[in-house]
Each structure stands twice: as structure tokens, then as C-alpha cells.
C-alpha positions as a Markdown table, in Angstrom:
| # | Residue | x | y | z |
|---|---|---|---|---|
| 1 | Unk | 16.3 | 12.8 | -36.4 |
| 2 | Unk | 16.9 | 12.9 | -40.3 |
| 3 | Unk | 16.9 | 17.0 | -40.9 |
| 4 | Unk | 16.0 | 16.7 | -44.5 |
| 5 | Unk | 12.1 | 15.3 | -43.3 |
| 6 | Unk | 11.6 | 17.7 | -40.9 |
| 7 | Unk | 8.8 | 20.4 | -41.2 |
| 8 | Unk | 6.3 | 22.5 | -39.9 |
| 9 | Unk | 2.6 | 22.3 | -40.4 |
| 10 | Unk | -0.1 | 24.8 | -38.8 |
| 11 | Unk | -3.4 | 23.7 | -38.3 |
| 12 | Unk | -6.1 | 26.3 | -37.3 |
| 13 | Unk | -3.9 | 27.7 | -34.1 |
| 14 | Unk | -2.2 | 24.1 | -33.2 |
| 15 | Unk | 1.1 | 23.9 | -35.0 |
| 16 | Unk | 3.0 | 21.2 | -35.1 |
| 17 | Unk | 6.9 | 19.7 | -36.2 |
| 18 | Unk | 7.2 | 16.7 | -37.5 |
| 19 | Unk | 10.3 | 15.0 | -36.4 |
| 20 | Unk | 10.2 | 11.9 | -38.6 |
| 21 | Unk | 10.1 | 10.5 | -42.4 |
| 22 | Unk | 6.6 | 9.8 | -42.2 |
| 23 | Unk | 4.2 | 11.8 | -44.5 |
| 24 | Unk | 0.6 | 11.8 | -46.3 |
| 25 | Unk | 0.7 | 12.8 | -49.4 |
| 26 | Unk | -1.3 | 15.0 | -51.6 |
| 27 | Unk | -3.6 | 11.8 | -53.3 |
| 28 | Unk | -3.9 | 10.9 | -49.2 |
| 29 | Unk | -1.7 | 8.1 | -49.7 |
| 30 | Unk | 0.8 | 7.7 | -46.8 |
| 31 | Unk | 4.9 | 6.9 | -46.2 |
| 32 | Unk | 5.9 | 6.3 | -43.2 |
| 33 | Unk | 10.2 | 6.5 | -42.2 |
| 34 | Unk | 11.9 | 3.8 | -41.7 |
| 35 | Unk | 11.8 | 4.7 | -37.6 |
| 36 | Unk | 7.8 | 3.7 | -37.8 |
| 37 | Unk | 7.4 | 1.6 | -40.7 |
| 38 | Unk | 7.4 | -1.7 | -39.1 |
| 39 | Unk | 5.1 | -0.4 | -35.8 |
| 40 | Unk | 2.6 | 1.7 | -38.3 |
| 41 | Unk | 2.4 | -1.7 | -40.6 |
| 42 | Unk | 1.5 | -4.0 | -37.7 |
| 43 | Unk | -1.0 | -1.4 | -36.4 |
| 44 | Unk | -2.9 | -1.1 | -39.8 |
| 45 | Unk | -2.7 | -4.6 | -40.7 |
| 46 | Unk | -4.3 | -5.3 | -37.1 |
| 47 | Unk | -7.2 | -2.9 | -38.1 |
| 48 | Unk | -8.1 | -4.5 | -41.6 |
| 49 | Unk | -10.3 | -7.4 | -40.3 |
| 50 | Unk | -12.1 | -4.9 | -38.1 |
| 51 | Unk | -12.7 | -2.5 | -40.2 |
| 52 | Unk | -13.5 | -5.0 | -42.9 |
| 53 | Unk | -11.7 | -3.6 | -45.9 |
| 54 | Unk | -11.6 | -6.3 | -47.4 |
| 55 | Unk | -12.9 | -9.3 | -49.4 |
| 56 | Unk | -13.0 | -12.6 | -49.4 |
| 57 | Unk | -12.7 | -14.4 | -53.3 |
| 58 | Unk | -13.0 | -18.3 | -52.9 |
């Protein structure tokens, strides 16, 4: 665990401490640490088809 990332967030009465790198930032982009980075990428990049966010341009 990397001490500088680590913070608290409350949500309604659920509060929660986040143990990692990984954040969303405030124009809800997101950066995950180098712990989950690879696992995250694989995850999203395994959603894109289904969730068809994209385009195809011949």
C-alpha cells in the first residue's frame, strides 16, 4: 500500500478507504495504479464491443 494515495470518501452513511492509486477524477475521467492498471485495461477493453462504443470507418 502506497500511503501518499490513500483516502477516505463518505457516501451517504457507507464510508469507504481506498487502499490503491486508482482514482476518478473531477471531469470523470479515471487513473487507475499501477497494482490494477493492467486487470482494469483488459476488463474495459473486453466491454467495448458489447457496449458498442465504438465505430467502424472503412
Amino acid at each position: 500500500m502506497n500511503e501518499q494515495y490513500s483516502k477516505g470518501t463518505i457516501e451517504g452513511d457507507k464510508k469507504t478507504e481506498w487502499i490503491c492509486g486508482c482514482f476518478q477524477t473531477t471531469d470523470n475521467y479515471f487513473k487507475f495504479c499501477s497494482m490494477h492498471n493492467q486487470t482494469l485495461q483488459k476488463a474495459i477493453q473486453a466491454q467495448i464491443d458489447e457496449l458498442d462504443m465504438t465505430l467502424v470507418i472503412e
